[in-house]
Rosetta silent file (secondary structure, phi, psi, omega in degrees, C-alpha in Angstrom):
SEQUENCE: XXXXXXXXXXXXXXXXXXXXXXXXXXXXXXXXXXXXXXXXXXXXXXXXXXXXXXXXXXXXXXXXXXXXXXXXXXXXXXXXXXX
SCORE:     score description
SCORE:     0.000 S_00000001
   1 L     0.000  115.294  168.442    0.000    0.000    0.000 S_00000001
   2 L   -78.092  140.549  173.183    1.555    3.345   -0.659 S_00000001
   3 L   -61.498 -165.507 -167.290    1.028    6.204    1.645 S_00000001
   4 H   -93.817  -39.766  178.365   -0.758    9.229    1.246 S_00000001
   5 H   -62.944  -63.433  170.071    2.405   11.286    1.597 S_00000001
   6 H   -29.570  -58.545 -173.518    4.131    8.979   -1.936 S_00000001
   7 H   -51.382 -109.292  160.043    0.681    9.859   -3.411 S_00000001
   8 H    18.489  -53.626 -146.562    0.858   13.524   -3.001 S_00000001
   9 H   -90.916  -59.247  138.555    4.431   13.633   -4.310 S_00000001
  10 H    22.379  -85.117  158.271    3.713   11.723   -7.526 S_00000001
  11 H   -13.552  -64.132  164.856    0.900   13.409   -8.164 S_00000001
  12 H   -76.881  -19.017 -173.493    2.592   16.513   -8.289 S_00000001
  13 L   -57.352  -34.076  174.659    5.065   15.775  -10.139 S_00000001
  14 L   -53.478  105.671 -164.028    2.531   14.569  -12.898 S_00000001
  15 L   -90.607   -0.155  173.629    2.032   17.978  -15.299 S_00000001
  16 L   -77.123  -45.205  175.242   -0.856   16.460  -16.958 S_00000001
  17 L   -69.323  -33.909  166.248   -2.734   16.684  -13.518 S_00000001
  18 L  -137.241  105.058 -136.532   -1.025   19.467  -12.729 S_00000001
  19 L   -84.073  -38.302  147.531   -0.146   21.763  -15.202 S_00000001
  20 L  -174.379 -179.306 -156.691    1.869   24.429  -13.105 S_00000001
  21 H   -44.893  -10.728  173.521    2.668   25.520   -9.840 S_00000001
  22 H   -47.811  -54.717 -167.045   -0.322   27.819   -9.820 S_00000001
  23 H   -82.437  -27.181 -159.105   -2.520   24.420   -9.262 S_00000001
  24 H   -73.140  -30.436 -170.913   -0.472   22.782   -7.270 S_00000001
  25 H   -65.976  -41.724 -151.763   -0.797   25.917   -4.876 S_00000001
  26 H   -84.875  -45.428  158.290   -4.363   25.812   -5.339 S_00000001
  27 H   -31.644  -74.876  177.516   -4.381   22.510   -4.567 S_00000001
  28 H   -43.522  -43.117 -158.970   -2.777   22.690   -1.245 S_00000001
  29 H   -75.380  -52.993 -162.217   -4.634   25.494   -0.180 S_00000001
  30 H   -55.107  -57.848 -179.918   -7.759   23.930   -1.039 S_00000001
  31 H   -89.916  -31.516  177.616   -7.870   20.159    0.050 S_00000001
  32 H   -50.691  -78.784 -170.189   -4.721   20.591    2.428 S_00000001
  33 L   109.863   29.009 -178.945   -5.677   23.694    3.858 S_00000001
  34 L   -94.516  130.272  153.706   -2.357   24.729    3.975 S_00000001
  35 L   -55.964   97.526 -175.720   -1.092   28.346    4.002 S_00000001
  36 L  -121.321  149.360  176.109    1.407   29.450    1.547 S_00000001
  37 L   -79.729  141.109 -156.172    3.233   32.715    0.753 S_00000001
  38 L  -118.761  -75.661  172.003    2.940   33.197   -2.961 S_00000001
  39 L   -39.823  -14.312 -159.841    5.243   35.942   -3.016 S_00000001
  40 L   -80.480  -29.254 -178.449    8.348   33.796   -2.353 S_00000001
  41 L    50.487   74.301  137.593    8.111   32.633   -6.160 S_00000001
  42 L   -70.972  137.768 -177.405    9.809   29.205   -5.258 S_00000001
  43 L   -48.461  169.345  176.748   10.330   26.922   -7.836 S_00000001
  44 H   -58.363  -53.277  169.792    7.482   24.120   -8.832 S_00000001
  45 H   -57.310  -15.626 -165.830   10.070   21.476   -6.717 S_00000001
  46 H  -111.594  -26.956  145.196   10.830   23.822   -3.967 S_00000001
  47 H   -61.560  -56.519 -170.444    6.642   23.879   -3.221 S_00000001
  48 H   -43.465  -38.891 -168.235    6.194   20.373   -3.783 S_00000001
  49 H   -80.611  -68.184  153.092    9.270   19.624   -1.080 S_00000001
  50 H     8.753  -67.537 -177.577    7.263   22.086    1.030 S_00000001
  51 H   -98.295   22.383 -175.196    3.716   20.463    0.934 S_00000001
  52 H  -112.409  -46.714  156.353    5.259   17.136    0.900 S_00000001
  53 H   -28.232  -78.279  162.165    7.178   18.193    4.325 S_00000001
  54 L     1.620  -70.563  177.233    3.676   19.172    5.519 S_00000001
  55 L   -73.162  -54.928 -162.537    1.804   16.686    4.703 S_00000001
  56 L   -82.348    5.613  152.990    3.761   14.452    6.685 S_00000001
  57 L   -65.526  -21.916 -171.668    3.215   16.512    9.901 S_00000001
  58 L   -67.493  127.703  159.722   -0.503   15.347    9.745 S_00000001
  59 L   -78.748  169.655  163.960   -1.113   12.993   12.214 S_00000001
  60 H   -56.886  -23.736  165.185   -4.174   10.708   11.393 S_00000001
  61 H   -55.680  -58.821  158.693   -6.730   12.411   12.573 S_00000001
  62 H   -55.515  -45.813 -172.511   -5.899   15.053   10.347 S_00000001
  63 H   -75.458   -7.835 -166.681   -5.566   13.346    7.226 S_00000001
  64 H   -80.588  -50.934 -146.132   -9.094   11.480    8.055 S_00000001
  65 H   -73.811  -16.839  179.232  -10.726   14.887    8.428 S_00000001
  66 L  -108.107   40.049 -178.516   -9.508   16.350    5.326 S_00000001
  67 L    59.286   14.205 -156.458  -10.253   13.492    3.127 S_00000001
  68 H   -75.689  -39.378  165.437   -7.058   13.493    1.748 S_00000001
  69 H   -31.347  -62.312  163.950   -6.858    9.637    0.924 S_00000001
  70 H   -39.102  -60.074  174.737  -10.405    9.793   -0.705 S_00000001
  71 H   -66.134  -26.379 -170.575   -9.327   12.757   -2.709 S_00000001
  72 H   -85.918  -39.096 -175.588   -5.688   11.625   -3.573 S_00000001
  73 H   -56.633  -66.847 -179.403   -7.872    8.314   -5.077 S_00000001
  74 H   -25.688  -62.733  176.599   -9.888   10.103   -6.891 S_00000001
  75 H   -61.477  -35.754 -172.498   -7.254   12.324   -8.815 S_00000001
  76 H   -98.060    1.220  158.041   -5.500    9.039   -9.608 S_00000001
  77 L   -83.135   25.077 -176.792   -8.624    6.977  -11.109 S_00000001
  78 L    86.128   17.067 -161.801   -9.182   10.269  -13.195 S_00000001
  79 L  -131.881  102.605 -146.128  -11.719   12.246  -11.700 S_00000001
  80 L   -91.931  -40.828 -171.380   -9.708   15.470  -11.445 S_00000001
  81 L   -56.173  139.155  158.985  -12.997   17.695  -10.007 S_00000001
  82 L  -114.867  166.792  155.681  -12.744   17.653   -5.763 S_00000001
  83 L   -94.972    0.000    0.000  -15.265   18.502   -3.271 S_00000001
């Protein structure tokens, strides 16, 4: 089984799912809920190593509540829209 964290980092890396660092930002903010400075202009890899860092701060509890399994499944059977 791969984690959730592997998923995530994949994921971005993939530019058909994510086409540039713009979504990947969007991304974060949205199903992570993480807060990022924008201004910093950091490379696409220098966010990803960021929200990948992050992510692995979540204890379970966290990761239940924001869906993120459910949601990381989703984007990779195709179904790109979240809730």
């Amino acid at each position: 089984m791969v984690d959730s964290t592997t998923q995530c980092n994949c994921l971005f890396l993939d530019e058909e799912l994510f086409k540039s660092r713009e979504e990947i930002l969007d991304f974060a903010e949205t199903v992570l809920r993480l807060s990022i400075s924008r201004a910093s202009k950091r490379s696409r890899m220098e966010y990803i190593g960021w929200i990948v860092c992050e992510v692995t701060k979540l204890n379970d509890n966290q990761i239940t509540e924001l869906e993120l399994v459910r949601k990381l499944q989703s984007i990779v059977a195709g179904q790109t829209h979240l809730k």
